[in-house]
Structures are given as structure tokens and as C-alpha cells.
C-alpha positions as protocol buffer text, in pm:
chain_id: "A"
residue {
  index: 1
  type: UNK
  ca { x: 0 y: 0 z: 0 }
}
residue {
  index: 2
  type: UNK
  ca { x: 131 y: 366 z: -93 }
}
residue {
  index: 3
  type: UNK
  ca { x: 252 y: 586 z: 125 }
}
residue {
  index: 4
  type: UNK
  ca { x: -40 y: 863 z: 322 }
}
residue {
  index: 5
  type: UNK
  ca { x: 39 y: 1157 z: 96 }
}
residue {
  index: 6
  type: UNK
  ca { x: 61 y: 904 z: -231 }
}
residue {
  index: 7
  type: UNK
  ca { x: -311 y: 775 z: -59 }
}
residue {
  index: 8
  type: UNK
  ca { x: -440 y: 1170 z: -36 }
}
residue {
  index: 9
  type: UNK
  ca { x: -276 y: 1220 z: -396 }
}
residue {
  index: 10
  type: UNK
  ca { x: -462 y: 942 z: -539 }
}
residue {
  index: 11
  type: UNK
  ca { x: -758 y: 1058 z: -419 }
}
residue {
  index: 12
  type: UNK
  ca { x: -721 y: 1365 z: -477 }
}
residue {
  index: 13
  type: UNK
  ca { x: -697 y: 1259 z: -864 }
}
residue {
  index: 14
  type: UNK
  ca { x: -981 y: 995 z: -838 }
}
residue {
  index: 15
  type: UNK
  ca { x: -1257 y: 1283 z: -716 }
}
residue {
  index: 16
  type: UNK
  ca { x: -1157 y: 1536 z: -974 }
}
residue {
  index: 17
  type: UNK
  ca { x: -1253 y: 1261 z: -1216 }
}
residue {
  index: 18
  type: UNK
  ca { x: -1550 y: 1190 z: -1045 }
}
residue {
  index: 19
  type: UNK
  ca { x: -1665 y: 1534 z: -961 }
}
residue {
  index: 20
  type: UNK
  ca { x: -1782 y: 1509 z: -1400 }
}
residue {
  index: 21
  type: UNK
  ca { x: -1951 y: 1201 z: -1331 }
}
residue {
  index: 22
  type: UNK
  ca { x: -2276 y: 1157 z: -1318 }
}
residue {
  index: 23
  type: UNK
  ca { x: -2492 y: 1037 z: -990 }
}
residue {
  index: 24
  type: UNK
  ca { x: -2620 y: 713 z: -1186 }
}
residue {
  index: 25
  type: UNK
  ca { x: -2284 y: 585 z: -1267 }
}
residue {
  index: 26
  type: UNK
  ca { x: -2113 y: 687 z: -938 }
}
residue {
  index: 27
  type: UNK
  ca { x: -2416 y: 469 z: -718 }
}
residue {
  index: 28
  type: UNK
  ca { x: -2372 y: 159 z: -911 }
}
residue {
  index: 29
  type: UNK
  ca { x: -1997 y: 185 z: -849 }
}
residue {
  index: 30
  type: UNK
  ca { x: -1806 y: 190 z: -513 }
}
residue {
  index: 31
  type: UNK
  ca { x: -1845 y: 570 z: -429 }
}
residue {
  index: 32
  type: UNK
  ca { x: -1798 y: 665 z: -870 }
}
residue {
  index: 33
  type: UNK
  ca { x: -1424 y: 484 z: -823 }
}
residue {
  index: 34
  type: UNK
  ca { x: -1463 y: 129 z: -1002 }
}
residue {
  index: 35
  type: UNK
  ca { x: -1650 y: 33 z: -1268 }
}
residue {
  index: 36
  type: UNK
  ca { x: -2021 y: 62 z: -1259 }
}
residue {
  index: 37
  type: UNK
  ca { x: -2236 y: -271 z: -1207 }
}
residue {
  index: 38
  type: UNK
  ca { x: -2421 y: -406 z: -1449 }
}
residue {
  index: 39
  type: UNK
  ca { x: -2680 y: -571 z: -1181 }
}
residue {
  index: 40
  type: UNK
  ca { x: -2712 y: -329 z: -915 }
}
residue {
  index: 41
  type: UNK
  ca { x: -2791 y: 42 z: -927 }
}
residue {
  index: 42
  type: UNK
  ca { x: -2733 y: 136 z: -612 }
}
residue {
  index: 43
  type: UNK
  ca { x: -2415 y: -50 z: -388 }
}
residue {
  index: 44
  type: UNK
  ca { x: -2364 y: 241 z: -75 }
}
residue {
  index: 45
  type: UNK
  ca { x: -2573 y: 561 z: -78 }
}
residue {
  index: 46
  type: UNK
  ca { x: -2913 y: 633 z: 109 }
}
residue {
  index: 47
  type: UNK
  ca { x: -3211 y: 856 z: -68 }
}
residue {
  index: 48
  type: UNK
  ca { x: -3244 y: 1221 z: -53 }
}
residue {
  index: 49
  type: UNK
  ca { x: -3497 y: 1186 z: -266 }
}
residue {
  index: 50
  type: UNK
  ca { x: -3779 y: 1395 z: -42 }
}
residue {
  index: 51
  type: UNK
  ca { x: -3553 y: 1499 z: 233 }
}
residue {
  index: 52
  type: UNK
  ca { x: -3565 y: 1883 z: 328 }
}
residue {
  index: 53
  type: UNK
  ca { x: -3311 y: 2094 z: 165 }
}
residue {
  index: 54
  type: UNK
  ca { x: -3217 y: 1825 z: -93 }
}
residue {
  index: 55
  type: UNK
  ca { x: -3051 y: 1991 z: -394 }
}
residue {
  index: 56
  type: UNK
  ca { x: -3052 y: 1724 z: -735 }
}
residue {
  index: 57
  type: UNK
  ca { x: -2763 y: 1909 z: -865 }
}
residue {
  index: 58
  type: UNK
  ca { x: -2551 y: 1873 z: -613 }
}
residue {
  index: 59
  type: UNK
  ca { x: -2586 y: 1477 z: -552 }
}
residue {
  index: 60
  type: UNK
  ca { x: -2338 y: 1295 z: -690 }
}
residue {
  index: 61
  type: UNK
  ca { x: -2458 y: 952 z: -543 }
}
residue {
  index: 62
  type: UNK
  ca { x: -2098 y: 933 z: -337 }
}
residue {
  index: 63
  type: UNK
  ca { x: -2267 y: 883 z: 36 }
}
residue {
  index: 64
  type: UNK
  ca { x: -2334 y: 594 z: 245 }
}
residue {
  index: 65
  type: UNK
  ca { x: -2539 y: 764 z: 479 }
}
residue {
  index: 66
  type: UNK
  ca { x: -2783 y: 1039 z: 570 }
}
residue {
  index: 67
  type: UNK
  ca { x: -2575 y: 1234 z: 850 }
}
residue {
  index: 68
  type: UNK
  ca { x: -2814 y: 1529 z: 870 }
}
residue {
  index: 69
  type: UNK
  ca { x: -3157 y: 1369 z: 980 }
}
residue {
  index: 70
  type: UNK
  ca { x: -2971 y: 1200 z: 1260 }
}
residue {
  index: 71
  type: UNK
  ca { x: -2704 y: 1507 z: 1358 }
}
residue {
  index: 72
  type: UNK
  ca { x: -2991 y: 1718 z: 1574 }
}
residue {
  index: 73
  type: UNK
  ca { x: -2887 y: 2024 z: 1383 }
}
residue {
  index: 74
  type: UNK
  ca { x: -3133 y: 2351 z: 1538 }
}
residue {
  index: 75
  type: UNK
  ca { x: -3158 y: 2667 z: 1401 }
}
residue {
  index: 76
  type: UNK
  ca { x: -2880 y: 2915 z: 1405 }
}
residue {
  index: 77
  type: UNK
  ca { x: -2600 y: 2655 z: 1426 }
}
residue {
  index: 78
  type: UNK
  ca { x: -2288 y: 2631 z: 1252 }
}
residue {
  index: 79
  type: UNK
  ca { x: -2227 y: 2321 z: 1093 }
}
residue {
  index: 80
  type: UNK
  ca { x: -1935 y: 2171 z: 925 }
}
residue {
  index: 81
  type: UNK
  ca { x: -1940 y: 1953 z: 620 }
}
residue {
  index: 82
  type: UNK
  ca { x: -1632 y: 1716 z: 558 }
}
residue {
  index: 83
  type: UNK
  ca { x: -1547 y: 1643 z: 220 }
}
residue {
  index: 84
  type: UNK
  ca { x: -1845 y: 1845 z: 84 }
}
residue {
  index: 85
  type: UNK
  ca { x: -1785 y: 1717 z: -248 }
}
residue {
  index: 86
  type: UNK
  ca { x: -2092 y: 1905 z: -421 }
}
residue {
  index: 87
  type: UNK
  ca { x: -2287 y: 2067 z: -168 }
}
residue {
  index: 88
  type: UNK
  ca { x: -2534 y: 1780 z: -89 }
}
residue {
  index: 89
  type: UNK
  ca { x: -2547 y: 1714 z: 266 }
}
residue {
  index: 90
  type: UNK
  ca { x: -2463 y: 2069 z: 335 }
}
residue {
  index: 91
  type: UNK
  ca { x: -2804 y: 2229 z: 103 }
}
residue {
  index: 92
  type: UNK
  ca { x: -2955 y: 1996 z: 335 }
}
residue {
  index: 93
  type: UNK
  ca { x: -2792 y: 2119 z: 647 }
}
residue {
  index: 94
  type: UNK
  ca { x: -2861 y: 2463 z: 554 }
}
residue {
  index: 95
  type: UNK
  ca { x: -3212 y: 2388 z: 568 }
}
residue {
  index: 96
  type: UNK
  ca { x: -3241 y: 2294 z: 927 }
}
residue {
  index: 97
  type: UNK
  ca { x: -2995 y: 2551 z: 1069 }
}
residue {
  index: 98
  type: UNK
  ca { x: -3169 y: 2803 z: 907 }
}
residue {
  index: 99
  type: UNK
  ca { x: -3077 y: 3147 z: 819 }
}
residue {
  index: 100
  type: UNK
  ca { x: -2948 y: 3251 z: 1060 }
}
residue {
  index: 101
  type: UNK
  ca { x: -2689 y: 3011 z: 1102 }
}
residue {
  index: 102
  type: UNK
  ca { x: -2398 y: 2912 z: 918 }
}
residue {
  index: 103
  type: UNK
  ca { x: -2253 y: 2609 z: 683 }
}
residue {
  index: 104
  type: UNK
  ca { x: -1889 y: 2521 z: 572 }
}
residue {
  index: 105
  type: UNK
  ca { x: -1790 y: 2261 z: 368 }
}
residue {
  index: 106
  type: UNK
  ca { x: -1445 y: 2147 z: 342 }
}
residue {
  index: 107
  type: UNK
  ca { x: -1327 y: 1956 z: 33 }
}
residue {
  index: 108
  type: UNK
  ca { x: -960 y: 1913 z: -83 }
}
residue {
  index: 109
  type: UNK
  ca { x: -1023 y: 1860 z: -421 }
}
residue {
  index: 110
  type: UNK
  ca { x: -1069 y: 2135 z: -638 }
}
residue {
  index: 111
  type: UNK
  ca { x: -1309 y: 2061 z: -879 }
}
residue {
  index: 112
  type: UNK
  ca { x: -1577 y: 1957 z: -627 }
}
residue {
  index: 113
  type: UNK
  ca { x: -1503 y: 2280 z: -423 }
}
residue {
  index: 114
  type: UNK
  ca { x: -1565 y: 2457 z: -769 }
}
residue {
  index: 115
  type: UNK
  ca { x: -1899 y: 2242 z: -806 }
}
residue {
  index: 116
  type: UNK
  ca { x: -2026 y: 2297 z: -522 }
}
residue {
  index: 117
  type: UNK
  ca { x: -1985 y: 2698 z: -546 }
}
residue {
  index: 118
  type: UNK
  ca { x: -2116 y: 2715 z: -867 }
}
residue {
  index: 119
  type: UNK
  ca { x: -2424 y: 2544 z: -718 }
}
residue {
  index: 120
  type: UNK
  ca { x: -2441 y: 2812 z: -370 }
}
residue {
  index: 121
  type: UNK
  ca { x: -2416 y: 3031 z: -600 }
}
residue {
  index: 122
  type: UNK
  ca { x: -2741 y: 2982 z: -846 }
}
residue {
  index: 123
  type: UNK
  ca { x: -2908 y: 2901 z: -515 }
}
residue {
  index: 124
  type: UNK
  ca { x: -2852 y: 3217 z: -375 }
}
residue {
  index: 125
  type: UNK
  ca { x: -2766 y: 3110 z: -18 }
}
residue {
  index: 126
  type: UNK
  ca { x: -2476 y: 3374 z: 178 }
}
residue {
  index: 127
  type: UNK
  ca { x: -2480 y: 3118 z: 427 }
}
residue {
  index: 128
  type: UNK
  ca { x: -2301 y: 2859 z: 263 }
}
residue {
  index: 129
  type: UNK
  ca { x: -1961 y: 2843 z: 205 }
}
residue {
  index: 130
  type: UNK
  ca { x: -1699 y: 2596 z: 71 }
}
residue {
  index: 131
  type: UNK
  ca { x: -1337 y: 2611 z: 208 }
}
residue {
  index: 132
  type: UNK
  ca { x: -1085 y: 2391 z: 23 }
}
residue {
  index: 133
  type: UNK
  ca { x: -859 y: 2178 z: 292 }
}
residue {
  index: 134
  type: UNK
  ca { x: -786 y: 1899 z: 421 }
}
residue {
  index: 135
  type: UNK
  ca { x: -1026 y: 1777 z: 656 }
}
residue {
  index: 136
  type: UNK
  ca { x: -722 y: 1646 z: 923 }
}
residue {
  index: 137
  type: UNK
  ca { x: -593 y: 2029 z: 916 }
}
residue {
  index: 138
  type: UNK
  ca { x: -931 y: 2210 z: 883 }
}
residue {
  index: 139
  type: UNK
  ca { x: -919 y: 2538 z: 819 }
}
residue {
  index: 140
  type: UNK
  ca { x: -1130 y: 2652 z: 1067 }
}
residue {
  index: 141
  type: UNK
  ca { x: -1132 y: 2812 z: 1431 }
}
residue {
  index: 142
  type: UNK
  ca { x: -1085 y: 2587 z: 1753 }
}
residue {
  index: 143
  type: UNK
  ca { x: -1442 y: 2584 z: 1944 }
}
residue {
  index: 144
  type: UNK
  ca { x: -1591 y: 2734 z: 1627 }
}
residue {
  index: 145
  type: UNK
  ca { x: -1903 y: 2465 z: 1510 }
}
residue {
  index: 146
  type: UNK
  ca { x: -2190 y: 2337 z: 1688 }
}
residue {
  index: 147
  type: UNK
  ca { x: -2229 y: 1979 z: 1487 }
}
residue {
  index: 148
  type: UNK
  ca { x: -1981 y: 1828 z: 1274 }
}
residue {
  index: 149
  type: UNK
  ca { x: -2128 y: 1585 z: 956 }
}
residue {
  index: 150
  type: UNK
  ca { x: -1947 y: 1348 z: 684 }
}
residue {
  index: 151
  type: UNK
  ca { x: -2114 y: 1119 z: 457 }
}
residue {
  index: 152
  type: UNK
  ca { x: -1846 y: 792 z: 323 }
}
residue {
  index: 153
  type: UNK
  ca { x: -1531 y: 1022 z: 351 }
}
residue {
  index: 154
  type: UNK
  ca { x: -1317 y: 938 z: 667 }
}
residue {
  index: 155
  type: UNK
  ca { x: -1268 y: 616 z: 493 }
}
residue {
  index: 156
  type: UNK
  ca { x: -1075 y: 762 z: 245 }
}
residue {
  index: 157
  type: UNK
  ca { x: -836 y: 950 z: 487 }
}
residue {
  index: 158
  type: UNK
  ca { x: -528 y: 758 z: 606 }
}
residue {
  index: 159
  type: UNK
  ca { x: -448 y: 894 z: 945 }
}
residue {
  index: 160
  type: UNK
  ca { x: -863 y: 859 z: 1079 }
}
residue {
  index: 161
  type: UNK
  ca { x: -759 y: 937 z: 1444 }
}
residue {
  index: 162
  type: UNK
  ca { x: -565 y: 1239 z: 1346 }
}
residue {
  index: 163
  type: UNK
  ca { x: -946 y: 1357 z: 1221 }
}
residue {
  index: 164
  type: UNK
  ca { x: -1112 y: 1258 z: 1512 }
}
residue {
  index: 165
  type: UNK
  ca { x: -830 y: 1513 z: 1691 }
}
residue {
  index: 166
  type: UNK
  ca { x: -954 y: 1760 z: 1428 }
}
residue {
  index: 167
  type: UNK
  ca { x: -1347 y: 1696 z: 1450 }
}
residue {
  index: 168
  type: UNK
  ca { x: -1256 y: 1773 z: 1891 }
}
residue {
  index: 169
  type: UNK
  ca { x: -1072 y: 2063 z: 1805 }
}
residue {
  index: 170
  type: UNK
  ca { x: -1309 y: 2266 z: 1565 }
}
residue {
  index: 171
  type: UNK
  ca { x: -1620 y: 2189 z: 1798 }
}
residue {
  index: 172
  type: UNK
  ca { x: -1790 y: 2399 z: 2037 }
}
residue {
  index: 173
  type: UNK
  ca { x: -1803 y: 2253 z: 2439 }
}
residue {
  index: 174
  type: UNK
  ca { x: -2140 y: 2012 z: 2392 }
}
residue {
  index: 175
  type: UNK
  ca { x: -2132 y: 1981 z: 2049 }
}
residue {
  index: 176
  type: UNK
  ca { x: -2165 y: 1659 z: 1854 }
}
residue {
  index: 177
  type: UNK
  ca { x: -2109 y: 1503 z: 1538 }
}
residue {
  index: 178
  type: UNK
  ca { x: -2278 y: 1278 z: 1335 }
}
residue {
  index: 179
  type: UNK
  ca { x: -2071 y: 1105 z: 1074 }
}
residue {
  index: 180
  type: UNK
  ca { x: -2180 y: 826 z: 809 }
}
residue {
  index: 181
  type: UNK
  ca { x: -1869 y: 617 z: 731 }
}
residue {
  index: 182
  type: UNK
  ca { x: -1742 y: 257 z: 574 }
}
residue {
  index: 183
  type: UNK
  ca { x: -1662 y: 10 z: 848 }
}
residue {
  index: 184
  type: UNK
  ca { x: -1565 y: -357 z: 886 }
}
residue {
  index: 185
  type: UNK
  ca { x: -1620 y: -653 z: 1077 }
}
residue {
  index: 186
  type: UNK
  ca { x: -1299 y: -931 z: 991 }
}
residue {
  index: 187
  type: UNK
  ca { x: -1054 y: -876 z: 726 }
}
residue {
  index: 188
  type: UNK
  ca { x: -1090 y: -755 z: 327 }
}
residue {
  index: 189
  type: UNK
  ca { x: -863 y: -995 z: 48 }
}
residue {
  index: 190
  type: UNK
  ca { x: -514 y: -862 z: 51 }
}
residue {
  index: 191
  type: UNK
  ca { x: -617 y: -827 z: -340 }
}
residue {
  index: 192
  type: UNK
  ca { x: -889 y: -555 z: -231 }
}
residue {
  index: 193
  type: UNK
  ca { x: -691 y: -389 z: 45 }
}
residue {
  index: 194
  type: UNK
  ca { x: -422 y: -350 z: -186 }
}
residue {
  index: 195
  type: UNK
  ca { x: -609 y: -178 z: -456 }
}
residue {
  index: 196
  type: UNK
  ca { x: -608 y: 182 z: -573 }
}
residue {
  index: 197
  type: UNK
  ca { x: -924 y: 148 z: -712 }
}
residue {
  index: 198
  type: UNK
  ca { x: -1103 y: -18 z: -394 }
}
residue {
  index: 199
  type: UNK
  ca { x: -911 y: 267 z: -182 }
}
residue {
  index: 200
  type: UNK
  ca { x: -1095 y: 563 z: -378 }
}
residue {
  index: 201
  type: UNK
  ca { x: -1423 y: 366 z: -363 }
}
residue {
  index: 202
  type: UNK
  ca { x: -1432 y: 359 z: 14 }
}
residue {
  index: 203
  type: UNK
  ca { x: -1362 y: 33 z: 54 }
}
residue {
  index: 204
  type: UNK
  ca { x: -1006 y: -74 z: 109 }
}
residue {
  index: 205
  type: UNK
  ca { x: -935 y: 273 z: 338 }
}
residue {
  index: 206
  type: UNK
  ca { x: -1197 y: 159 z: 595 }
}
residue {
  index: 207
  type: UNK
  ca { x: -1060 y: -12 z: 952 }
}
residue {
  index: 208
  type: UNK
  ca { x: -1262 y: -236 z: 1189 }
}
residue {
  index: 209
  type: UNK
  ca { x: -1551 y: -132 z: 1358 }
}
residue {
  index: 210
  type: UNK
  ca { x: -1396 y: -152 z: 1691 }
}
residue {
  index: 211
  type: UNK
  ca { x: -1072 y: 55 z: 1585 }
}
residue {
  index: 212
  type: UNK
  ca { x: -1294 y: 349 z: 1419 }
}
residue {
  index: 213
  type: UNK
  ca { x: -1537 y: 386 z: 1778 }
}
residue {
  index: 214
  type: UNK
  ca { x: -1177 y: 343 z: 1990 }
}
residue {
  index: 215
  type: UNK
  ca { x: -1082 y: 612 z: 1771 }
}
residue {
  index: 216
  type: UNK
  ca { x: -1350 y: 837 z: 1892 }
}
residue {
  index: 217
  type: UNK
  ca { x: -1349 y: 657 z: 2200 }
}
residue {
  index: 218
  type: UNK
  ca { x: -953 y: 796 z: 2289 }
}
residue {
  index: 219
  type: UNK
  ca { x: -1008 y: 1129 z: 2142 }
}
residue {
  index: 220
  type: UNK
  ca { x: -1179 y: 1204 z: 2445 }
}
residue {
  index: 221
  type: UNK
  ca { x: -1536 y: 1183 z: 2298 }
}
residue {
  index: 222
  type: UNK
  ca { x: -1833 y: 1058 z: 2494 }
}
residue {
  index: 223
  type: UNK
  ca { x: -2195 y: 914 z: 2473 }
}
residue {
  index: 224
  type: UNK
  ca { x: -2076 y: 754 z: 2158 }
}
residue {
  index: 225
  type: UNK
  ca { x: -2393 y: 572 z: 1973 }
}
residue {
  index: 226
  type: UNK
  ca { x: -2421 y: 443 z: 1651 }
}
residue {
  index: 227
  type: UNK
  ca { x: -2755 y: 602 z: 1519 }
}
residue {
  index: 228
  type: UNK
  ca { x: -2721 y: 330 z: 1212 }
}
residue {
  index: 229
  type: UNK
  ca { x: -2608 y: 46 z: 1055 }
}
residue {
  index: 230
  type: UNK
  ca { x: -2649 y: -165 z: 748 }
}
residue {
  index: 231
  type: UNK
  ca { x: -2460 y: -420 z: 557 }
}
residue {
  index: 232
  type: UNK
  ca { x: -2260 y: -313 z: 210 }
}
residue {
  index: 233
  type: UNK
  ca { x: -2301 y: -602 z: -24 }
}
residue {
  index: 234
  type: UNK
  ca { x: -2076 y: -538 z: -300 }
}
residue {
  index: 235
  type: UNK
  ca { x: -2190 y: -666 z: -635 }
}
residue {
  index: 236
  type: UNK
  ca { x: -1983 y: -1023 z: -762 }
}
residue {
  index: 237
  type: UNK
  ca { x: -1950 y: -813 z: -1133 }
}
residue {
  index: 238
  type: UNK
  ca { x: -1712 y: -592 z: -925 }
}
residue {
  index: 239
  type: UNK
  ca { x: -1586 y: -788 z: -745 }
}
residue {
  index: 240
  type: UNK
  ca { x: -1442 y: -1026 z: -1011 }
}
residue {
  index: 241
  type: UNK
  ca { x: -1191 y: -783 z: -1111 }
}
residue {
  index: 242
  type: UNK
  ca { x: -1021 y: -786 z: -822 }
}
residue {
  index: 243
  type: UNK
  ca { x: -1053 y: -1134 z: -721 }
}
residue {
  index: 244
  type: UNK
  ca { x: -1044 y: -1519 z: -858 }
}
residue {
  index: 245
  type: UNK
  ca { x: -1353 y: -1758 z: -877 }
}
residue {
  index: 246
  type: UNK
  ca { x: -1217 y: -1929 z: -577 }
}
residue {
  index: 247
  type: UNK
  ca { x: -1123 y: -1612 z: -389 }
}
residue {
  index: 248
  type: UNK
  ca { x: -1480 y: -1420 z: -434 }
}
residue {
  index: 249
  type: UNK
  ca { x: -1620 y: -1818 z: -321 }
}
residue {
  index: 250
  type: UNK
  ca { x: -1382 y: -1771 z: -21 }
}
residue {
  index: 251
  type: UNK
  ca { x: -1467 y: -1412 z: 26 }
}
residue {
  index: 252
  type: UNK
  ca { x: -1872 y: -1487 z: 45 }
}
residue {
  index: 253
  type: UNK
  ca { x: -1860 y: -1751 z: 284 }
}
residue {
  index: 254
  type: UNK
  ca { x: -1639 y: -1602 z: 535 }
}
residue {
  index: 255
  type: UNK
  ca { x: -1664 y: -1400 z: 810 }
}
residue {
  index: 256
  type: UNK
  ca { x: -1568 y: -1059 z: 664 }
}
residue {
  index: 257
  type: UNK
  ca { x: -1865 y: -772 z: 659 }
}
residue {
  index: 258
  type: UNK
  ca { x: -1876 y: -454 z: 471 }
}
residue {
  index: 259
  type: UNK
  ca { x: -2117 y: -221 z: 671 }
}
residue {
  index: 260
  type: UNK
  ca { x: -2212 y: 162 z: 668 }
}
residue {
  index: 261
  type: UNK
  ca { x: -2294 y: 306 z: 984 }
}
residue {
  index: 262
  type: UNK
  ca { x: -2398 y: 708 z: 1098 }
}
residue {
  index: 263
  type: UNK
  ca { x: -2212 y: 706 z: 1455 }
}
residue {
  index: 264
  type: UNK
  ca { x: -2323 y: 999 z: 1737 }
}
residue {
  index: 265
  type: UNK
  ca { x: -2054 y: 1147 z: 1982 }
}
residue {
  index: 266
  type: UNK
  ca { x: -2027 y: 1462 z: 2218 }
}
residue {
  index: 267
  type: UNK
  ca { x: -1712 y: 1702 z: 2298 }
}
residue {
  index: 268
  type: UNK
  ca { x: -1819 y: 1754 z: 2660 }
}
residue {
  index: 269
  type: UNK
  ca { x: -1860 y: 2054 z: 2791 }
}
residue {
  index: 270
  type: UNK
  ca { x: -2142 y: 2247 z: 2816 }
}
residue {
  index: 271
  type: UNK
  ca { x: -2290 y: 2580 z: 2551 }
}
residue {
  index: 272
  type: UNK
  ca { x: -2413 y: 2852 z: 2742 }
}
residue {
  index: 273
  type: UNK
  ca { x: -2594 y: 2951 z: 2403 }
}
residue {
  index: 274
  type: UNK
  ca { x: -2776 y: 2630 z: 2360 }
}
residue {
  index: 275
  type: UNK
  ca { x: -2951 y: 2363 z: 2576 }
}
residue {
  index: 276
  type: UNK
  ca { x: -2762 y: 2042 z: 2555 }
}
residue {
  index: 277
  type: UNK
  ca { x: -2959 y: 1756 z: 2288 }
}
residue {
  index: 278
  type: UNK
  ca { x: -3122 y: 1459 z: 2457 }
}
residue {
  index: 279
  type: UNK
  ca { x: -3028 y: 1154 z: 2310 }
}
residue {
  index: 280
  type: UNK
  ca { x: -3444 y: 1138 z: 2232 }
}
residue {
  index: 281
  type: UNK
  ca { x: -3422 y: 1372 z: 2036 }
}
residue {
  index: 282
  type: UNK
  ca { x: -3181 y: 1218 z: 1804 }
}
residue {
  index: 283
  type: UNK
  ca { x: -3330 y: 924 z: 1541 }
}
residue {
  index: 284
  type: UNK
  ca { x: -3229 y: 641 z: 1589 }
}
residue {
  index: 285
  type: UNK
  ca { x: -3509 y: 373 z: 1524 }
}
residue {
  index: 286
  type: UNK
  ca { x: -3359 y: 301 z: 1188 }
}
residue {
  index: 287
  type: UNK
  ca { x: -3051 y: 137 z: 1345 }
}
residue {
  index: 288
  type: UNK
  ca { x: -3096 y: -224 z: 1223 }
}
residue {
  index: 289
  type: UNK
  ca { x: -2881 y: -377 z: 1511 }
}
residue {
  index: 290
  type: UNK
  ca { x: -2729 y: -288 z: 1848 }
}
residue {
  index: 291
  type: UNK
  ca { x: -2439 y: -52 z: 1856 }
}
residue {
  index: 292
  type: UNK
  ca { x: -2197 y: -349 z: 1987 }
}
residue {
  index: 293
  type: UNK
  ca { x: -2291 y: -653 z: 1765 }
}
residue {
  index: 294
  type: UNK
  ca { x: -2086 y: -769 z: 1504 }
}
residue {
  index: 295
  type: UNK
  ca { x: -2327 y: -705 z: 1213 }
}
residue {
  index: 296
  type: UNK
  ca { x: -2743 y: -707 z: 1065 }
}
């Protein structure tokens, strides 16, 4: 496997590509990065399709998740996005904190930065804006954001704990974040963990379940809850590429699991501003299993 900055270069190069895709080809592919499947349309990402805020344009079928209708956002909070690619999940953000708060998007790949402005921009909104950066050296204020989202993106970020630090950092005292990420449960083919291709489609970058919520876990995070979960099948038509007949056999009737899940945390602390979210108010009857089992 390369190097971290050969990881960030390489995808870096993969999402300017995919920025010009289109949603249809990027949902029947591992987040836009392999080659489309012939027999399923949709491998990772949830619906907008009717959700609040939802902007067409600025889906490019690249999440695994929907962040926003579990992250509690209120009116007049500031929310940050990270790797905004086109705007989706923040549009949608936007509509629950309202005008009177505030929405920045971090991307570190230009052409979805330039996307995503171009699409603020025939929207109208002065509320949005898209900073380009790294999301492990944000460039944003300590104690500056109420919730932190990401939708299928830490996955695809070598050092995850290092954005964990960063996600701490750039929150306000009792804020949260709600994150949808790639997870696993037992260990990928070296032939797909080794893959460029499987490492832009979110798939090779992701760690064990247990590592990722240690992660948060050691950052000094608490009331950690996974909001949801549900298993990533990926399509055998995909799959073949990477591995033989007898490998993808192998692969299927093993113990390894593929699974998307939207995880809750808090920075503690308390803001003066804002009464602190009950976990009630958060949704979380969608989860499909408990927070500690092994899979659906």
C-alpha cells in the first residue's frame, strides 16, 4: 500500500474525475471509483430523494449515509461539512440551521469545491460556504461549530484518528457530530486492500468497527452511539476484477462484513448559548442492530 500523501494524492486525482460524473454511474460503483455494475444500481448511498433541503444538482450519489436527519442540527447553528464534495449534505444542512446560522464545507479537491460553489451560488444562499482543505488540518477556528457531519469520507483518509483530533478541536463545548462512514467486521482480500481502485471507492481505506469507535473513543469523545447500521453487499460483477472464482467463493462464505454506519458522539462541555440535545431527540429507530454486535 502507498505511502499517506501518495493515498491523499490518489484521491485527490480519483474525485476530480469523479466530480464530471454523473450520480447514476457513481451509485452503481463503489463511491464513482470502479466500474459501474451491471446488476445493481445502487451498492452504498441512502435517498435524498424527499428529504428537506435536498438539492438534485448537487448529488453525486458518493454517500453511504444520511448524516443530517440524525445530527440534531437547530436553528442558528454552525455546521461543518467534511469532504463536501458538491454541496449535498450541506443544502440539506442549511435547511435545518436556518438562516441565521452558518454552513462550511471542506473539500480538498478542487473541482468539487468549484462544483459545489457554482451550485451556492445559483441558489442564492450567503450562508453557505466551501473552504478547500484537508479535513485532518481544517481550516477553521478551535471551538468554532456546533455539529460536525461526513457522509463515506473518513474512509478515504489515512491517518482517521488524526481527524477525530480535528473533528474535537473545531467543535464547540457540547457539540456533537454525526458522521456516516465505511466500516468492517474481519478482514478484506489482501487483493482488495491492496487496490487503488477499492481505496478511492471507500472500501479498502476503511478499519474495523472496533478501531474506528476506539478512535473516537480515545479522542476524548463521549456518549458515543451508533444512530445506524447496514450491511454493504458489494456486487460479484465488481468484485471479479479484483478477485479469482475461488477467492470471491472464499470471500462470500467467510466472516468478513462490509457495513455503513452514521455514529453519534459529544465534545463535553457544556454551551451557554444552547440547551444540551437529549439523546431522544436524536433518530435512531432506523438502526438495524445494536451498537456493539458484530453485524445485521
Amino acid at each position: 500500500m502507498k505511502n499517506q500523501q501518495q493515498l491523499k494524492d490518489l484521491v485527490k486525482e480519483r474525485y476530480s474525475r469523479i466530480a464530471a460524473q454523473g450520480k447514476a454511474e457513481n451509485a452503481a460503483s463503489c463511491c464513482g471509483a470502479t466500474t459501474p455494475s451491471n446488476k445493481v444500481y445502487n451498492i452504498m448511498m441512502d435517498d435524498y430523494t424527499g428529504t428537506d433541503g435536498y438539492i438534485e444538482d448537487a448529488d453525486l450519489g458518493l454517500g453511504c449515509g444520511l448524516p443530517i436527519a440524525f445530527a440534531g442540527i437547530q436553528p442558528g447553528d454552525t455546521v461543518i461539512d467534511l469532504g463536501s464534495g458538491a454541496g449535498n449534505d450541506c443544502f440539506v444542512a442549511r435547511h435545518e440551521t436556518g438562516a441565521t446560522g452558518k454552513v462550511i464545507g471542506i473539500d480538498f479537491t478542487p473541482a468539487m469545491i468549484n462544483k459545489a460553489r457554482i451550485n451556492a451560488g445559483k441558489l442564492g444562499f450567503n450562508n453557505v460556504e466551501f473552504r478547500e482543505g484537508d479535513i485532518d488540518d481544517m481550516p477553521v477556528n478551535d471551538n468554532s461549530a456546533n455539529v460536525v457531519v461526513s457522509n463515506c469520507v473518513l474512509n478515504l483518509v489515512p491517518d482517521k484518528q488524526k481527524v477525530f483530533k480535528e473533528i474535537f478541536r473545531v467543535l464547540k463545548p457540547g457539540g456533537h457530530f454525526s458522521i456516516s462512514d465505511i466500516v468492517l467486521v474481519g478482514e478484506l482480500p489482501e487483493a482488495l486492500r491492496e487496490d487503488a481502485e477499492m481505496y478511492a471507492g471507500c472500501v479498502a481505506g476503511a478499519i474495523p468497527k472496533k478501531d474506528y469507535l476506539g478512535f473516537i473513543e480515545d479522542t476524548g469523545f463521549t456518549g458515543t452511539k451508533i444512530q445506524k447500521e447496514k450491511p454493504i453487499s458489494i456486487p460479484d460483477d465488481i468484485l471479479e476484477k479484483y478477485l479469482s472464482q475461488e477467492e470471491l467463493a472464499e470471500f462470500r462464505k467467510g466472516k468478513t462484513g462490509i457495513f455503513s454506519i452514521t455514529v453519534y458522539a459529544e465534545k463535553p462541555g457544556v454551551n451557554k448559548d444552547k440547551p444540551k440535545l437529549k439523546m431522544a431527540d436524536l433518530q435512531n429507530e432506523e438502526a438495524c442492530c445494536a451498537p456493539d454486535s458484530g453485524c445485521c
